[in-house]
VMD Tcl script that draws the C-alpha trace (Angstrom):
set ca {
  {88.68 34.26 156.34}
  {88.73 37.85 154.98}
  {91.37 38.47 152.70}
  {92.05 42.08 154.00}
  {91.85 41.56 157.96}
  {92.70 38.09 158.33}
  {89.84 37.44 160.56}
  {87.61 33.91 160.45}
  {84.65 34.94 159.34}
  {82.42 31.88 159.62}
  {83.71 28.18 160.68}
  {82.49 24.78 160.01}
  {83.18 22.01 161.95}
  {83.33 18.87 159.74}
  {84.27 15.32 159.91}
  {86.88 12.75 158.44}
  {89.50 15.19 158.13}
  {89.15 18.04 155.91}
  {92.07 17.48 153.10}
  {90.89 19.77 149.74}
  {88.04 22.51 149.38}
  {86.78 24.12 145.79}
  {84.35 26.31 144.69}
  {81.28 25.77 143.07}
  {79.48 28.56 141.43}
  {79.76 31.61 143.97}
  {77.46 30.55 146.21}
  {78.81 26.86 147.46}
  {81.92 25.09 147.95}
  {83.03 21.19 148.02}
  {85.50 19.84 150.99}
  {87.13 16.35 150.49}
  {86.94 14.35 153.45}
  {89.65 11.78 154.08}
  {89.36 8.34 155.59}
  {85.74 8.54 155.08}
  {85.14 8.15 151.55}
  {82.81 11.78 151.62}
  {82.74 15.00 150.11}
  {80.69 18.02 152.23}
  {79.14 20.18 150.03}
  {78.48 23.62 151.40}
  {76.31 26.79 151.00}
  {77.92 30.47 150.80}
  {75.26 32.99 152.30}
  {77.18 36.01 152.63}
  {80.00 35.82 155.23}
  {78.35 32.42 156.79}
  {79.24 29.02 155.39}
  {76.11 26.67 155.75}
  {76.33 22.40 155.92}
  {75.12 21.51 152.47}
  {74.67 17.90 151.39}
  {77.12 15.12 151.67}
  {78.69 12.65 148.72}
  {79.54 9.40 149.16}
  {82.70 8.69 146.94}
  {84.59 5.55 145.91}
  {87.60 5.76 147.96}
  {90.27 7.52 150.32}
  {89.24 11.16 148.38}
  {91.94 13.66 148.60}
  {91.76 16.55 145.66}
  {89.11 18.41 144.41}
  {88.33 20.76 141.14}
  {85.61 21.72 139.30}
  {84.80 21.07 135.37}
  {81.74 22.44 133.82}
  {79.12 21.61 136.46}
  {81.01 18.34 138.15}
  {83.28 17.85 140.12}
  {86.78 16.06 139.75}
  {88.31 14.37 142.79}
  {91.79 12.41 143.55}
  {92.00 9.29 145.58}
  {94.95 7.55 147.26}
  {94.66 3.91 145.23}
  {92.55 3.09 142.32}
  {90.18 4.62 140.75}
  {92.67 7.17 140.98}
  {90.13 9.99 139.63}
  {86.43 10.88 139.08}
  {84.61 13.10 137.49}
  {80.88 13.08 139.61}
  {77.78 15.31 139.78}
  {76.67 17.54 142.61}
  {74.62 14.77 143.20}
  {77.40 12.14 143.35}
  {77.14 9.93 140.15}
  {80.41 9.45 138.76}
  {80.98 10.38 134.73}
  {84.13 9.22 134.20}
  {86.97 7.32 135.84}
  {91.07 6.83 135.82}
  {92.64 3.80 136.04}
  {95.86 2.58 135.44}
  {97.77 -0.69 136.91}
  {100.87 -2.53 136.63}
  {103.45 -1.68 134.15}
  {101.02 1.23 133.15}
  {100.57 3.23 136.38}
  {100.59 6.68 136.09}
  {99.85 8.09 139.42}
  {101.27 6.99 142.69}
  {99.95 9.78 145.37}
  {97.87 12.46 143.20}
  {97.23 14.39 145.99}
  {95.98 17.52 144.57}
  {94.27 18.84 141.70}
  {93.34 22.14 139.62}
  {91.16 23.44 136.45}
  {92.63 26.05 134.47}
  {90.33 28.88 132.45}
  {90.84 26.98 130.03}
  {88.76 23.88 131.20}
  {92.34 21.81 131.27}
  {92.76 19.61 134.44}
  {96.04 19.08 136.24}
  {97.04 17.04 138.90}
  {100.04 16.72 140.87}
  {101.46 13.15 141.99}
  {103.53 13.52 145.43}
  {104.68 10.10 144.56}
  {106.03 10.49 140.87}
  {107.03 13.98 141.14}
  {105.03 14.80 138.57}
  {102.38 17.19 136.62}
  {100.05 15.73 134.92}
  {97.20 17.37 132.22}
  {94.00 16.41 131.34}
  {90.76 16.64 129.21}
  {87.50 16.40 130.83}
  {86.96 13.16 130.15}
  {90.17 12.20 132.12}
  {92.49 11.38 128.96}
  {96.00 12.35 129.67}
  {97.30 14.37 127.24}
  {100.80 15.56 128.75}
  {102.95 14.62 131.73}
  {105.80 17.14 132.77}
  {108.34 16.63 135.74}
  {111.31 19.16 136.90}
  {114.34 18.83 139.20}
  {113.05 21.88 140.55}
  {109.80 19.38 141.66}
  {110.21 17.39 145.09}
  {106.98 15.67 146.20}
  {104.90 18.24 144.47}
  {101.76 19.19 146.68}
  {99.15 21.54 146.08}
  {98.58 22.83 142.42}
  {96.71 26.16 141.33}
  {96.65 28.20 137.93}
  {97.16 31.57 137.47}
  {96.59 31.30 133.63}
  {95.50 28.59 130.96}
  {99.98 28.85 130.58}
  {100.92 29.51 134.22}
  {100.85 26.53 136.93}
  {102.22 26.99 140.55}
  {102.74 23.88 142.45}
  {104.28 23.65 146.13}
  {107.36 21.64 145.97}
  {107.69 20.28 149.51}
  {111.04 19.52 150.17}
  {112.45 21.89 147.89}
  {111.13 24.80 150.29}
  {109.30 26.46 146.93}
  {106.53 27.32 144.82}
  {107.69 26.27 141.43}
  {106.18 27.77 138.23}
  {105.30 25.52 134.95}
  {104.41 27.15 131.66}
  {103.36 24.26 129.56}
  {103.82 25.55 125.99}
  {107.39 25.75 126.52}
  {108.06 23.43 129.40}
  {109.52 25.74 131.40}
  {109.96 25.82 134.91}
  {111.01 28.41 137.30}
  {111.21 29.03 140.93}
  {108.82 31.45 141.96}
  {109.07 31.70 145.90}
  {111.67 30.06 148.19}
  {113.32 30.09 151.66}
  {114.33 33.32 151.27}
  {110.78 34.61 151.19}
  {109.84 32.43 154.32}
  {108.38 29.35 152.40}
  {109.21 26.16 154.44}
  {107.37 23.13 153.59}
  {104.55 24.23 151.24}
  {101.67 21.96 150.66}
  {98.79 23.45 149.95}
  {97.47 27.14 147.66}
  {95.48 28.98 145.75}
  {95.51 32.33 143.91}
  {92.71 35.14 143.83}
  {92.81 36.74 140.44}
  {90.90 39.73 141.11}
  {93.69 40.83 143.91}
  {96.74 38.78 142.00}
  {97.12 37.41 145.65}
  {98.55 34.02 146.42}
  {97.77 32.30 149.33}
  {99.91 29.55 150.91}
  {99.47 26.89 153.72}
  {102.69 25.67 155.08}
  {103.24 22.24 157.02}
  {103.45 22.87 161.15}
  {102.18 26.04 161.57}
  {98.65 27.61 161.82}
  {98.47 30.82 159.45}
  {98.62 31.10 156.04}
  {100.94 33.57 154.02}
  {99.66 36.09 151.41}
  {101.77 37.20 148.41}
  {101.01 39.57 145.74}
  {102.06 38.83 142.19}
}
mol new
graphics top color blue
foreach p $ca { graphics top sphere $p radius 0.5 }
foreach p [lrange $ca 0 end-1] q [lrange $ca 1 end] { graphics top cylinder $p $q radius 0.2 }
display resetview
């Protein structure tokens, strides 16, 4: 979709349910695919998007980042992430059971400039960051969170997250563990669960629940 018209510009028909999409490089992309246990990668050629090859993953995959040259994806029960190649061997992996569970439903999941990894746990109500290598090394949670959905950064300091029932898009700045409302009802957001922010435009784009269009705001 262009970012100044609005218009599709090329369109993919795909399989399993289409839940996450990153890029990779300029010149592909990566879609999760739900209930199939598959990731699509695809090739950018101008304004056409291209089938790529196709990743078979461990699980119910639902997020998906980039770090380095791999990818990092989320699934629905344990492991609860990867890191994997273009090529689909897996690097690293999360567990945690029992008393020691971290992650209930991480849903979604974002790299900062930075390299840092954060994920956002619908189940929880939580933020978590990580290293590369999938050590935690912070957890943060807010009132202002209610089944946090998708996650993007603006800055290695600036995290927006769509808090569902809240009706927001809730700012974290993790040096100071502070948290702010950024958008809300009042600027039309109803059930946010998905975005992603352009940094050459300062644009960010949301997906709400129920409706087919996405919102643009300028920050």
């Amino acid at each position: 979709m262009s970012s100044q018209t609005g218009k599709v510009l090329s369109q993919l028909d795909l399989e399993g349910g289409p839940w996450s999409v990153c890029l990779v490089g300029m010149e592909r992309a990566a879609v999760t695919l739900r209930w199939i246990h598959k990731v699509q990668l695809i090739k950018i050629k101008g304004n056409t998007l291209v089938k790529d090859k196709v990743l078979k993953v461990s699980d119910d995959v639902r997020g998906i980042t980039t770090s380095g040259d791999n990818l990092v994806v989320t699934y629905i029960a344990q492991p609860w992430l990867e890191v994997i190649t273009t090529d689909g061997t897996v690097l690293h992996q999360f567990h945690s059971t029992g008393e020691s569970q971290h992650f209930e439903y991480p849903l979604y999941i974002t790299t900062s400039p930075d390299g840092t990894i954060w994920v956002s746990d619908g189940g929880y109500k939580t933020i978590t960051k990580m290293d590369a290598s999938l050590t935690i090394l912070q957890t943060f949670t807010s009132p202002l969170l209610d089944e946090p959905r998708g996650i993007t950064a603006v800055t290695e300091d600036e995290i927006l997250v769509c808090s569902r029932w809240n009706n927001s898009l809730v700012l974290l700045q993790p040096s100071t563990n502070t948290w702010s409302t950024l958008l809300g009802e009042d600027d039309g957001i109803i059930l946010p669960y998905s975005l992603t922010y352009c940094p050459q435009e300062r644009n960010i784009f949301v997906a709400t629940e129920f409706t087919d269009s996405i919102q643009v705001f300028n920050i």
